[in-house]
C-alpha positions as a Markdown table, in Angstrom:
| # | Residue | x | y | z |
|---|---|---|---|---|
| 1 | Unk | 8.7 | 8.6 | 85.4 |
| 2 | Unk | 9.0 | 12.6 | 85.6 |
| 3 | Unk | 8.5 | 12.6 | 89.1 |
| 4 | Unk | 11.0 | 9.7 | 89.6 |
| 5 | Unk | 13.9 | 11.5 | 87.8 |
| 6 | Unk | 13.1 | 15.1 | 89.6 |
| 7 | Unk | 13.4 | 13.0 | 93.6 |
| 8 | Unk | 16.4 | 11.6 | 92.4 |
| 9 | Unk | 17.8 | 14.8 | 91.3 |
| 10 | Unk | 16.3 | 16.5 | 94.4 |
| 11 | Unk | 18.2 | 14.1 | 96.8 |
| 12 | Unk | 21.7 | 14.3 | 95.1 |
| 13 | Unk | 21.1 | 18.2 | 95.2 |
| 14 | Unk | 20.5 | 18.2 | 98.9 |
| 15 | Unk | 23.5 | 15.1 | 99.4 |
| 16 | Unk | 25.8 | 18.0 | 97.5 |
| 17 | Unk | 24.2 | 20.6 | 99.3 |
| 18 | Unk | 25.3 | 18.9 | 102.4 |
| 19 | Unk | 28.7 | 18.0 | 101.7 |
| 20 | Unk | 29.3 | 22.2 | 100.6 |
| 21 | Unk | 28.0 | 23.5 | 104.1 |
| 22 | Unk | 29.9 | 20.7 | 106.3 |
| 23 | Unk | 33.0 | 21.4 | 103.8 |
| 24 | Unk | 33.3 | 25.6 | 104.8 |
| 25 | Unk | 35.6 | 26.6 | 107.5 |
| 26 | Unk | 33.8 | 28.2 | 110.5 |
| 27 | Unk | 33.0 | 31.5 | 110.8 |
| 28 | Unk | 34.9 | 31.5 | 114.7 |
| 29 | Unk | 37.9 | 30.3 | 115.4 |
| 30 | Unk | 38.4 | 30.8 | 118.9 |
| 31 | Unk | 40.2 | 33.0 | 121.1 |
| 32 | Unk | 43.2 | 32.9 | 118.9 |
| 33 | Unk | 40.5 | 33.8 | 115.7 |
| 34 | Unk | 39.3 | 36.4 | 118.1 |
| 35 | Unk | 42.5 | 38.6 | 118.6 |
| 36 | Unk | 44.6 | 37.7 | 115.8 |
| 37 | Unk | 41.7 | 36.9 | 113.1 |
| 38 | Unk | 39.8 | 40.1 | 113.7 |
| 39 | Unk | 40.6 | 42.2 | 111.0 |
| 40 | Unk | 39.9 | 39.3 | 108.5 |
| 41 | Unk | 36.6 | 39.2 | 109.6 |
| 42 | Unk | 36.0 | 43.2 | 109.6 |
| 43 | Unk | 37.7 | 43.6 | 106.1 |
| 44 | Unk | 35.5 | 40.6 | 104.7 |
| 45 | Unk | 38.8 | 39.1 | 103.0 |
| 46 | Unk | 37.4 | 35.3 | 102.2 |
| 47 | Unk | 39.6 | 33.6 | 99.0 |
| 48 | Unk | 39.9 | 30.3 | 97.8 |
| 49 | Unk | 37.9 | 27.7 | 99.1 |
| 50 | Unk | 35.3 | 29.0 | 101.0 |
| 51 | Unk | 34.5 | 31.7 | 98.2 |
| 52 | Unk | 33.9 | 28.7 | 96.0 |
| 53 | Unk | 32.1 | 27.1 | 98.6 |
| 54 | Unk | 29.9 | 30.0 | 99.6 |
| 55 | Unk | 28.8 | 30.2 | 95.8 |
| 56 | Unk | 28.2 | 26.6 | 95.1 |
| 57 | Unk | 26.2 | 26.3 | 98.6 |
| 58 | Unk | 24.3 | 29.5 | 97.4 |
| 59 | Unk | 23.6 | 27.9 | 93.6 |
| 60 | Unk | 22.4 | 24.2 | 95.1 |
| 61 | Unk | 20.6 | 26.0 | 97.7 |
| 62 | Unk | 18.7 | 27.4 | 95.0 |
| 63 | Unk | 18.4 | 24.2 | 93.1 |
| 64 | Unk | 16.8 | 22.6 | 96.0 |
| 65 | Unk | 14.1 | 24.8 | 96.5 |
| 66 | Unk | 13.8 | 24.6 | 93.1 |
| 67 | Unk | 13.6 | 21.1 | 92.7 |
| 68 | Unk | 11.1 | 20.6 | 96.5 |
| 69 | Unk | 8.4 | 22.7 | 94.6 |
| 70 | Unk | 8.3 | 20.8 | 91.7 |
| 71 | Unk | 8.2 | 17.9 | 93.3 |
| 72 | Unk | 5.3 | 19.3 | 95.4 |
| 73 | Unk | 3.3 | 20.7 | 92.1 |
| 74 | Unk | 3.3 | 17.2 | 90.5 |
């Protein structure tokens, strides 16, 4: 029963770990991201979105790996 709950949990983790990494905006944008998107990337100036995004991909990340070696303990 235990182990039941924990794969089910472990699955809709990694689905929602999915969705947050396919859901960020890339980190290149091109030739225009290149010349005009240059000093966004050197002053580190994410908001929004993909701060959110970075933080709950970071948290289920964590969750997973969490989750995979309890699942492999029991």
């Amino acid at each position: 029963m235990l182990h039941t709950i924990i794969l089910i949990l472990d699955i809709l983790v990694a689905l929602g770990l999915i969705a947050a990494v396919l859901l960020q905006s890339g980190r290149s944008a091109g030739i225009s991201g290149a010349i005009a998107g240059g000093a966004e990337a050197l002053f580190g100036k994410k908001k929004g979105l993909d701060t959110f995004l970075n933080k709950v991909s970071a948290v289920l990340a964590g969750l997973f790996l969490f989750f995979t070696l309890l699942l492999s303990v029991i």
